[in-house]
C-alpha positions in Angstrom: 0.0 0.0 0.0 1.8 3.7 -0.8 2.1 6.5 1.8 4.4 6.7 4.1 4.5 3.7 5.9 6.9 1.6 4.4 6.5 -2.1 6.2 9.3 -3.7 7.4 8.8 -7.9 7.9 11.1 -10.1 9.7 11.4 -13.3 11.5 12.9 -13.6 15.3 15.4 -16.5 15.6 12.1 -18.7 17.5 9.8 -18.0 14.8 8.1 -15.1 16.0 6.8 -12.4 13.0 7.3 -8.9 13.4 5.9 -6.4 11.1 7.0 -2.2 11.6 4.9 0.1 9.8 6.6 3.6 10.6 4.1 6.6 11.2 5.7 9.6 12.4 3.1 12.1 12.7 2.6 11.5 16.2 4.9 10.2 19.0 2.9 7.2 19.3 2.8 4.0 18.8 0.6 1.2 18.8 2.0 -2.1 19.8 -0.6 -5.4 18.9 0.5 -9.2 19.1 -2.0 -11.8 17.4 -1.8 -15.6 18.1 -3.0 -17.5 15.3 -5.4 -19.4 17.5 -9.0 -18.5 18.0 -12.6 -20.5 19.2 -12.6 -22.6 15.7 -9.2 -24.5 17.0 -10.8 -25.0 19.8 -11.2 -29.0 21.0 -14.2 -30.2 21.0 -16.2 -30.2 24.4 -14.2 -27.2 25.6 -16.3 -24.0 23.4 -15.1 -20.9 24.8 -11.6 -21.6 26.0 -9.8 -19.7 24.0 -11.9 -16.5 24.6 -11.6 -17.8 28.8 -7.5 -17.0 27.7 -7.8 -13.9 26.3 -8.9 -13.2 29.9 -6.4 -15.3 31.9 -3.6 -13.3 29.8 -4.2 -10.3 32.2 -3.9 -12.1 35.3 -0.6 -12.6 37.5 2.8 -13.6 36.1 5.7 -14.9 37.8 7.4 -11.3 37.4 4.4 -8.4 37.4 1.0 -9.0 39.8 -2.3 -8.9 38.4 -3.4 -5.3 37.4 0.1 -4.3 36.9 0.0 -4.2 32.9 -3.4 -2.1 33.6 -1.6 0.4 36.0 1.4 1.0 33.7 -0.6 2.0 30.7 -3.0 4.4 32.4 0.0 5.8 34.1 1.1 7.1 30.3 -1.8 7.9 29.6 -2.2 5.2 27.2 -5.2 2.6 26.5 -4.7 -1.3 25.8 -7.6 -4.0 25.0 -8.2 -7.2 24.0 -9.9 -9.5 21.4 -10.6 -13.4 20.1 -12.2 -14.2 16.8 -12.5 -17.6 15.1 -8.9 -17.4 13.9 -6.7 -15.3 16.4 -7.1 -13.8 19.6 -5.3 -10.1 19.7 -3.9 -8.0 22.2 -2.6 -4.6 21.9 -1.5 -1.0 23.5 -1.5 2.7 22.2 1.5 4.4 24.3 4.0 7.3 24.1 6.9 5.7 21.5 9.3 5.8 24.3 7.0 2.8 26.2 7.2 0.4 23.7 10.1 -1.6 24.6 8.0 -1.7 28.4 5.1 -3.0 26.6 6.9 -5.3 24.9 8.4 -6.9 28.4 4.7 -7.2 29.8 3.8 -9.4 26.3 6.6 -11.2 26.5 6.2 -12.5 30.1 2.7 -13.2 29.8 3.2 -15.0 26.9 5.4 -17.8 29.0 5.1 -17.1 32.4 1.4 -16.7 33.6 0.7 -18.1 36.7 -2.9 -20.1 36.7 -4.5 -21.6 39.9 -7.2 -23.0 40.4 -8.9 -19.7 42.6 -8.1 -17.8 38.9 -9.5 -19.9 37.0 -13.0 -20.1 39.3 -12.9 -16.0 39.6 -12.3 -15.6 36.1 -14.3 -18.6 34.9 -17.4 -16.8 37.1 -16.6 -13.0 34.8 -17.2 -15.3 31.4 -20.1 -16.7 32.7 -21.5 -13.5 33.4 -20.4 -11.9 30.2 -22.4 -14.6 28.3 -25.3 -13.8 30.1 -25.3 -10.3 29.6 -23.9 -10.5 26.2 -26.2 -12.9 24.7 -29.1 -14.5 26.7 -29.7 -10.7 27.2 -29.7 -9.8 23.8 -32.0 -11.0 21.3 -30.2 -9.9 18.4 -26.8 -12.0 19.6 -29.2 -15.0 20.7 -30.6 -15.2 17.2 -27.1 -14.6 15.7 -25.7 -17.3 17.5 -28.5 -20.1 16.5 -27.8 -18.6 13.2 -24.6 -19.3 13.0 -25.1 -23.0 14.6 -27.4 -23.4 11.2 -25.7 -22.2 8.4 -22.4 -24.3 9.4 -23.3 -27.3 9.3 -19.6 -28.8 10.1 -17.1 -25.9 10.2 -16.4 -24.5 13.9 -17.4 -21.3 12.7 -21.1 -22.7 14.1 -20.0 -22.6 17.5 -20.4 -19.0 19.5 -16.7 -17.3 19.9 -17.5 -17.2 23.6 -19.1 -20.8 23.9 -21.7 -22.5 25.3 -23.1 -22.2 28.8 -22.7 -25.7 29.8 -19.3 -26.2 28.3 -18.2 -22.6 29.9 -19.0 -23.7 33.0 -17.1 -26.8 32.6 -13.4 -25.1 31.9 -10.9 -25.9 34.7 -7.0 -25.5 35.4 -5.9 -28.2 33.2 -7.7 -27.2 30.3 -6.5 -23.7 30.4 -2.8 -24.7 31.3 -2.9 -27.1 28.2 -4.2 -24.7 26.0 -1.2 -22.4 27.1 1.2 -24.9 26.5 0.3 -25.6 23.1 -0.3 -22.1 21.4 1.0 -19.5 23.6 4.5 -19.2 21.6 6.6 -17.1 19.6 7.0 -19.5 16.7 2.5 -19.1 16.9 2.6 -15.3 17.2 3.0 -12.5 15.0 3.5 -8.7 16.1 2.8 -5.7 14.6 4.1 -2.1 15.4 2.3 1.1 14.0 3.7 4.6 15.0 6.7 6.7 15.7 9.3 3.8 15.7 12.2 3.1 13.9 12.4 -0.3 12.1 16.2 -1.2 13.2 15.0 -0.3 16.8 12.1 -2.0 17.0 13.7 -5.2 15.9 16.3 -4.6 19.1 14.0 -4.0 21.1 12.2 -7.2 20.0 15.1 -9.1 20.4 16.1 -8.0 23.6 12.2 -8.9 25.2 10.7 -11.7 23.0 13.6 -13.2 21.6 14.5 -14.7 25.0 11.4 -16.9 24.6 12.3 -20.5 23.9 10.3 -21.7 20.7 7.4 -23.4 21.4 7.0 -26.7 19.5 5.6 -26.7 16.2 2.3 -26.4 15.8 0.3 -29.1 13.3 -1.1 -27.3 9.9 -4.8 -25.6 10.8 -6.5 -28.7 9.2 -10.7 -28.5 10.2 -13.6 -30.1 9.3 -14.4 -28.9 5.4 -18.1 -27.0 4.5 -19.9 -29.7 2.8 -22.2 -28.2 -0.3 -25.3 -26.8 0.6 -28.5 -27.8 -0.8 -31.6 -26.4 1.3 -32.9 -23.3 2.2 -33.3 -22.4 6.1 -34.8 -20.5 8.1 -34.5 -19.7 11.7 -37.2 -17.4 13.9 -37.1 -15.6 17.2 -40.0 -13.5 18.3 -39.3 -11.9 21.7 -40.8 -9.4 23.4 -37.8 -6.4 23.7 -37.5 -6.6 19.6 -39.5 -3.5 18.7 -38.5 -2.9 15.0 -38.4 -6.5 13.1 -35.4 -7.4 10.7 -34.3 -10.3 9.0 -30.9 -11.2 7.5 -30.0 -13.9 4.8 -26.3 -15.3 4.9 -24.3 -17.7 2.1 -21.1 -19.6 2.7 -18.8 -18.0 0.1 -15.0 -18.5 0.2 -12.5 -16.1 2.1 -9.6 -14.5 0.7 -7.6 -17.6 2.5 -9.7 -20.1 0.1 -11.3 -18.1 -2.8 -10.0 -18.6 -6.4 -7.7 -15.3 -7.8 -10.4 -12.2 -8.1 -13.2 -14.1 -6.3 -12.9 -12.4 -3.0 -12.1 -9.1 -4.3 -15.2 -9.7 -6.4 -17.4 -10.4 -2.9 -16.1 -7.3 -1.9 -16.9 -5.1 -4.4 -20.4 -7.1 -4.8 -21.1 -6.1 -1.0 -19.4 -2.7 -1.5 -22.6 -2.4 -4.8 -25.5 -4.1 -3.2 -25.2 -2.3 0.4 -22.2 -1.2 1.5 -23.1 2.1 2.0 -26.0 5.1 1.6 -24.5 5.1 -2.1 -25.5 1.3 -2.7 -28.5 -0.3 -4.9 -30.3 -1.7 -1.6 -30.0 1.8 0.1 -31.0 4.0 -2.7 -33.8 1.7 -3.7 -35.6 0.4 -0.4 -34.4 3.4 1.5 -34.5 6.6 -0.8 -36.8 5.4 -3.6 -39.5 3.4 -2.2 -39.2 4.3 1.7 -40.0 0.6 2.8 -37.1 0.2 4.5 -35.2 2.0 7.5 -31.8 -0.3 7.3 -30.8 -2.5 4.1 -27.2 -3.3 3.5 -24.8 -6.2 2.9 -21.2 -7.5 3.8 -18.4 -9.9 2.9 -16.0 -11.5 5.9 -13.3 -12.0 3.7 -10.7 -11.9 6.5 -11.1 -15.7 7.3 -9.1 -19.3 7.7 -11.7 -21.0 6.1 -14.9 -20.5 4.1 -16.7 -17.4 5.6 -20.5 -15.5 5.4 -22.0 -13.0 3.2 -24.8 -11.2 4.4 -27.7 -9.0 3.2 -29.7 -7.1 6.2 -33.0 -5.1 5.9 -35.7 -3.8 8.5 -39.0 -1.9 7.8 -40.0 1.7 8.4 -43.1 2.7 9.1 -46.0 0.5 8.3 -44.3 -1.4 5.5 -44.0 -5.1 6.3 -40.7 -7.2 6.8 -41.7 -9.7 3.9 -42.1 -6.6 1.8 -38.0 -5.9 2.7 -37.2 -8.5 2.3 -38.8 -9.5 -1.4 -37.7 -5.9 -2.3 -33.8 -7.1 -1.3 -34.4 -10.6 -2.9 -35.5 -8.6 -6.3 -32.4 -6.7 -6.0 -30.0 -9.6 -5.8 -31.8 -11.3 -8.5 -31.2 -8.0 -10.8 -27.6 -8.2 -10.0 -27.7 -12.0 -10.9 -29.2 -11.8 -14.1 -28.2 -8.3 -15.6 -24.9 -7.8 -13.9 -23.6 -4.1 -12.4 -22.5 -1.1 -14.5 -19.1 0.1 -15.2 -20.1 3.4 -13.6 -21.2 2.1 -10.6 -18.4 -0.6 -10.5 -15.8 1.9 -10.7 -17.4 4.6 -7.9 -17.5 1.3 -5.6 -13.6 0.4 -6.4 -12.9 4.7 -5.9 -15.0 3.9 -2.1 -13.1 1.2 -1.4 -9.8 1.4 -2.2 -10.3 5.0 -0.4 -11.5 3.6 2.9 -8.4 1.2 2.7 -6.2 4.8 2.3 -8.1 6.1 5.3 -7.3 3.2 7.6 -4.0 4.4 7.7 -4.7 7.0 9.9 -5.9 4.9 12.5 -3.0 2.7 14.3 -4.9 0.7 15.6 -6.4 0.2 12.4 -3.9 -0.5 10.2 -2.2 -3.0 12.5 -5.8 -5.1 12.6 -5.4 -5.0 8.7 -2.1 -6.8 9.0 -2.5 -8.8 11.5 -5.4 -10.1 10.8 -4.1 -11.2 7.5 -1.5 -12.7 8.8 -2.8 -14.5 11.1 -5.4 -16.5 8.8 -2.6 -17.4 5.8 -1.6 -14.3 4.3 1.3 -12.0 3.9 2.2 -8.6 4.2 2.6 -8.3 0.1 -1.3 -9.5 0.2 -2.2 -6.2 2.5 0.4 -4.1 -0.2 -1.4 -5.2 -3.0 -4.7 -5.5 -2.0 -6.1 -1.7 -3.6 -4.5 -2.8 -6.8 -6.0 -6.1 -7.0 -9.4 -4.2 -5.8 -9.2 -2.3 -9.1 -8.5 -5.5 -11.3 -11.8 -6.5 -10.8 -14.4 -7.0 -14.0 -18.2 -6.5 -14.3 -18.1 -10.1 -15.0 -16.1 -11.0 -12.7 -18.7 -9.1 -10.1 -21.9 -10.8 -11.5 -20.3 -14.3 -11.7 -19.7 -14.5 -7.7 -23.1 -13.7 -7.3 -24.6 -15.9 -9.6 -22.6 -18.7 -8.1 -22.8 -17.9 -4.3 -26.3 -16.0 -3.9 -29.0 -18.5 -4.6 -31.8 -18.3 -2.4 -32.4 -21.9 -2.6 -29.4 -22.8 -1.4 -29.3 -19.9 1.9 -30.3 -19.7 5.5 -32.2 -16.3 7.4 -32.9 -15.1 10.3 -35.8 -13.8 11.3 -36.2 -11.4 14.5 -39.7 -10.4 15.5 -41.5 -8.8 18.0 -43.3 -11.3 20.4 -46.9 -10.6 18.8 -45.7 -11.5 15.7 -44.6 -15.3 16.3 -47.5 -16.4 14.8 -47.3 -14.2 11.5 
């Protein structure tokens, strides 16, 4: 990507990735380490343990006490977070430059030297419990979401909830958690990324000096899982509850990632999403929204930053007195347009100018730019696949765009979710 980060990508001596992208506008940095393990490596029985981690990871070490990570960065007025997806689980700081090399000794001993006892794990286990609760059984939108997901995968992981299941929650323990450690929590499984006010040559000292003294861990078995088998049916799920005021529904198609998809096929998803309902510019917005006013919501979106196969999505919810099915017909109509008559030059090219522009404005947000990279490394790609990304973007064809949906939308072959207001479960 040009501007004036320049990335800089290089390998510890125990297999640990390090990518710099300088940014000197600021004297900030932000400092973000991604494991390439997430809820879909999970073993089976044990849903939720590697989102359980991401918590653990902030508790006592054998050389800093619990809270001690948290204290140092709000002294410096920084901020630091945490975050597990299917494929990684992500933790990161924003600090003054001159911190980094701290921040780096806090990552580096909690990568190796956690100390997990069983009162930990029952405190800790008793916050994720809680947080699933509140979260989820307390949200119809996430409850709906998540049976959704458990029906449109019918054999990848992706069907099982990032934080887990209840019953299998409440089931973690020491030993699970302490052999979960053992196997991914290691350089050689761990990729860092820098953004801000850093020198390359220093960073890679500094690097040296903090996670280089980590042993390697041993290595890790190719990320082999259970393969999508083709999908035949149309499904539906329903929820009808009481708190939903404004109904919605939501149809979703397994489509490949850009881990699995052919050359041009992801971009292509992209750019489809980008036309249908990416944005108040899009067909679903101008029509349902602007035009015929049936709609207050209608848009669409591509995952492409997956492992595996991934979702995409169209959304829409009424306005007014106009019915869901009405939103939802209008949306199908639109897809079907798309299908049979393609997308326009014109509008093909002012979705590539949006894109490839909202990829330019990433890089003014840290934080930002290192999720782009490490997210893509962390699920099979390379930093040359973030750098030439905008360029394969504007590759793309017209045909290109209507082929991916004529192969991947087919309402036959789909599953939606329906979210209703409780008087409206019988409708």
């Amino acid at each position: 990507m040009a501007g004036e980060e320049s990335p800089s990508d290089f390998l510890l001596h125990n297999g640990m990735e390090v990518v710099v992208i300088p940014d000197h506008r600021a004297p900030v940095v932000t400092h973000m380490i991604w494991y390439k393990i997430g809820s879909a490596d999970e073993p089976p029985g044990n849903s939720g343990i590697a989102h359980f981690f991401e918590h653990l990871m902030f508790k006592a070490t054998a050389n800093h006490a619990a809270g001690e990570l948290d204290r140092a960065v709000s002294e410096i007025g920084g901020s630091k977070n945490a975050f597990t997806y299917y494929d990684f689980t992500a933790f990161h700081e924003t600090v003054p430059s001159s911190a980094l090399e701290q921040m780096m000794g806090f990552e580096a001993d909690r990568m190796r030297n956690l100390v997990l006892t069983d009162d930990v794990i029952k405190t800790e286990r008793d916050v994720i419990l809680e947080e699933r609760r509140s979260r989820i059984e307390n949200n119809p939108q996430a409850v709906l979401t998540e049976e959704l997901d458990a029906t449109l995968w019918q054999n990848q992981p992706y069907r099982i909830s990032v934080v887990g299941w209840m019953q299998e929650i409440q089931q973690l323990n020491r030993e699970d958690a302490k052999a979960f450690y053992d196997a991914y929590y290691h350089p050689n499984n761990a990729v860092l990324v820098v953004v801000g006010d850093v020198d390359p040559d220093a960073v890679k000292a500094m690097a040296e000096r903090t996670y280089g003294k980590i042993a390697r861990g041993p290595d890790l078995p190719p990320r082999i899982r259970p393969v999508e088998p083709e999908q035949n049916t149309k499904r539906t799920v329903t929820l009808a509850d009481a708190r939903v005021s404004v109904p919605s529904f939501s149809t979703q198609w397994v489509v490949p990632s850009y881990h699995t998809a052919k050359p041009g096929e992801a971009e292509a998803l992209d750019l489809l999403a980008e036309i249908l309902g990416g944005d108040n510019h899009s067909r679903l917005y101008q029509e349902l929204v602007v035009k015929q006013g049936i709609a207050s919501d209608a848009a669409a979106y591509f995952q492409g930053t997956m492992l595996d196969a991934t979702n995409f999505t169209v959304y829409g919810a009424p306005r007014g007195d106009a019915r869901l099915a009405d939103v939802e017909a209008a949306i199908d109509a639109e897809i079907a347009r798309v299908v049979k008559d393609g997308v326009t030059e014109d509008e093909l090219e002012r979705a590539k100018t949006r894109f490839v522009r909202s990829m330019i404005f990433t890089r003014d947000k840290q934080d930002e730019m290192a999720k782009m990279y490490g997210s893509t490394l962390a699920t099979g790609g390379n930093v040359k696949d973030v750098q030439e990304w905008p360029d394969r973007i504007r590759k793309v064809t017209a045909a290109e765009v209507k082929a991916v949906a004529a192969r991947y939308l087919v309402l036959d072959h789909s599953t939606t979710g329906y979210l209703l207001p409780q008087q409206q479960a019988g409708n």
